[in-house]
One Martini backbone bead per residue (centre of mass of N, CA, C, O) as a GRO file, in nm:
protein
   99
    1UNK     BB    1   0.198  -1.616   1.643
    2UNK     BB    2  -0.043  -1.831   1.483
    3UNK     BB    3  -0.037  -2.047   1.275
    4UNK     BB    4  -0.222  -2.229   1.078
    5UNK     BB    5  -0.336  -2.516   0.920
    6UNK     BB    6  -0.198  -2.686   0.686
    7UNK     BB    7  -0.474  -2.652   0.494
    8UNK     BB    8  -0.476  -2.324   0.522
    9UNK     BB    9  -0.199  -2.271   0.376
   10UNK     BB   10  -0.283  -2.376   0.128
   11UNK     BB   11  -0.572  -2.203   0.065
   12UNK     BB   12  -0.400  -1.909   0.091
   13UNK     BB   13  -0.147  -2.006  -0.159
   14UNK     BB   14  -0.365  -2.020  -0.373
   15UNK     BB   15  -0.536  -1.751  -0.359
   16UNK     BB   16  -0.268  -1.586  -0.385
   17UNK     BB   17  -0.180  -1.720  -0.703
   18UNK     BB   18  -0.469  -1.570  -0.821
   19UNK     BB   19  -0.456  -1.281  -0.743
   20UNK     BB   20  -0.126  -1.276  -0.866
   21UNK     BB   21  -0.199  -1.345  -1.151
   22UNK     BB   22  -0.439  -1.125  -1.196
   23UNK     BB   23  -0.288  -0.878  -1.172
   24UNK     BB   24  -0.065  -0.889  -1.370
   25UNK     BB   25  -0.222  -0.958  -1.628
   26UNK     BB   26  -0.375  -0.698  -1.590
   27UNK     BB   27  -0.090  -0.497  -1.625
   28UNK     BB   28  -0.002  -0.578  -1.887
   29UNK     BB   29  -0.285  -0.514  -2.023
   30UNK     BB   30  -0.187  -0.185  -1.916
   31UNK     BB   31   0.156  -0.236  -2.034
   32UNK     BB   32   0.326  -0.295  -1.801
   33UNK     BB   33   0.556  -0.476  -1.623
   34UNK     BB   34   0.647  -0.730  -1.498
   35UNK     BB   35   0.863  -0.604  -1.329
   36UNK     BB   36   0.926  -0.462  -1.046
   37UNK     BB   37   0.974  -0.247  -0.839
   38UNK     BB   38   0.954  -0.241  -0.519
   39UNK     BB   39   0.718  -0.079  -0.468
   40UNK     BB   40   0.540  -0.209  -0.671
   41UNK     BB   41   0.574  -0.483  -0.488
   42UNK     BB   42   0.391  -0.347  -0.237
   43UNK     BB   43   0.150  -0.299  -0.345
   44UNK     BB   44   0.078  -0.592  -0.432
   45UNK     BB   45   0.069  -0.660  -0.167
   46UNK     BB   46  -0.122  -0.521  -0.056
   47UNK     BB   47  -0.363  -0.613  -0.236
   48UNK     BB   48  -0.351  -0.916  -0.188
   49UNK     BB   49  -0.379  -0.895   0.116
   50UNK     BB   50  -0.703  -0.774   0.098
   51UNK     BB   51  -0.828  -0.969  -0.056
   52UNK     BB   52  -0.752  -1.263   0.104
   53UNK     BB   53  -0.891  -1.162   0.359
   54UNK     BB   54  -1.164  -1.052   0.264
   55UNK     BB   55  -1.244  -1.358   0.163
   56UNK     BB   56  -1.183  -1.495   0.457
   57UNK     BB   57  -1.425  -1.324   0.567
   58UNK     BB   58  -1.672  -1.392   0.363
   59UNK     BB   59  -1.627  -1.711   0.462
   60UNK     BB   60  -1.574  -1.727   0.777
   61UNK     BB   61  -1.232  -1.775   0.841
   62UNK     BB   62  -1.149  -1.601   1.026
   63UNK     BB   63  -1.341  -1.676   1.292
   64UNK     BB   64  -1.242  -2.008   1.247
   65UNK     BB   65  -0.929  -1.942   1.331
   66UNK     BB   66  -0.977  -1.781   1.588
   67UNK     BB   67  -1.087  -2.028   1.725
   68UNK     BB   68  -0.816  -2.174   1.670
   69UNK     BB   69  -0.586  -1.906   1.743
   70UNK     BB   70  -0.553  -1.732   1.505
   71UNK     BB   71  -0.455  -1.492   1.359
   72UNK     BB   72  -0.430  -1.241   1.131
   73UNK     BB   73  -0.101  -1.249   1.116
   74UNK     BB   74  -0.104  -1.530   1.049
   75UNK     BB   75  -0.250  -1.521   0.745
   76UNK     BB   76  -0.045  -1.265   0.653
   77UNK     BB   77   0.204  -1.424   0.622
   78UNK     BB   78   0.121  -1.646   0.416
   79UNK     BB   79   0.048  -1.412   0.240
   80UNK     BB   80   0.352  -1.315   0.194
   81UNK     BB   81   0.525  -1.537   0.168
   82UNK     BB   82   0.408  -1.621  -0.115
   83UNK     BB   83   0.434  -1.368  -0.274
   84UNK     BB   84   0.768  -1.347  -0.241
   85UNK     BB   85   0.817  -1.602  -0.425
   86UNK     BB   86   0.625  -1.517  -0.655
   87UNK     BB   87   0.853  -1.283  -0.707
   88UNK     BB   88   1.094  -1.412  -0.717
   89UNK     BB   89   1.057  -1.619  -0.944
   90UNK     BB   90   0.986  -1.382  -1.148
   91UNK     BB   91   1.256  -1.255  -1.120
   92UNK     BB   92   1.422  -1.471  -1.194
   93UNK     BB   93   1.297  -1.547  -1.492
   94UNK     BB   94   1.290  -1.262  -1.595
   95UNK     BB   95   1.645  -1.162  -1.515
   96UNK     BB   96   1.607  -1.061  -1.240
   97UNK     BB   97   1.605  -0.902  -0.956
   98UNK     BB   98   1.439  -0.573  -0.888
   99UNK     BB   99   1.629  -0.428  -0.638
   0.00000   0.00000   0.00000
């Protein structure tokens, strides 16, 4: 697995950061939790990863990648990893981490 060049990780990592901001927005303002379960976290996971793909894929960054020697599993690295960080970081400031 070769992950992207690093111009490329960090427009990965701004896509997933609107995203799951995006997404929480939406939860909170159908009165949901700030902070999921595990579950929940995986949820929110398995979705921000299908929006950011799929928009790699529209934009025909994933088959420029692919060009580039990229996998598919190389990019939803980057954004799994952004992902567990913006969530660790909302665990921990909104009270403790919730697994």
């Amino acid at each position: 697995m070769r992950l992207p060049p690093w111009k490329y990780v960090g427009v990965l990592a701004w896509r997933t950061l609107i995203v799951w901001l995006a997404l929480h927005v939406m939860i909170r303002a159908m009165g949901g939790p700030l902070v999921y379960t595990a579950q929940g976290m995986l949820f929110a996971l398995a979705v921000i990863l299908v929006v950011v793909l799929a928009d790699a894929e529209r934009r025909r960054e994933r088959r420029f990648l692919g060009n580039l020697g990229v996998s598919r599993a190389g990019m939803g690295a980057v954004v799994v990893g952004a992902d567990l960080v913006l969530e660790g970081l909302l665990g921990i400031f909104a009270g403790g981490l919730p697994l």
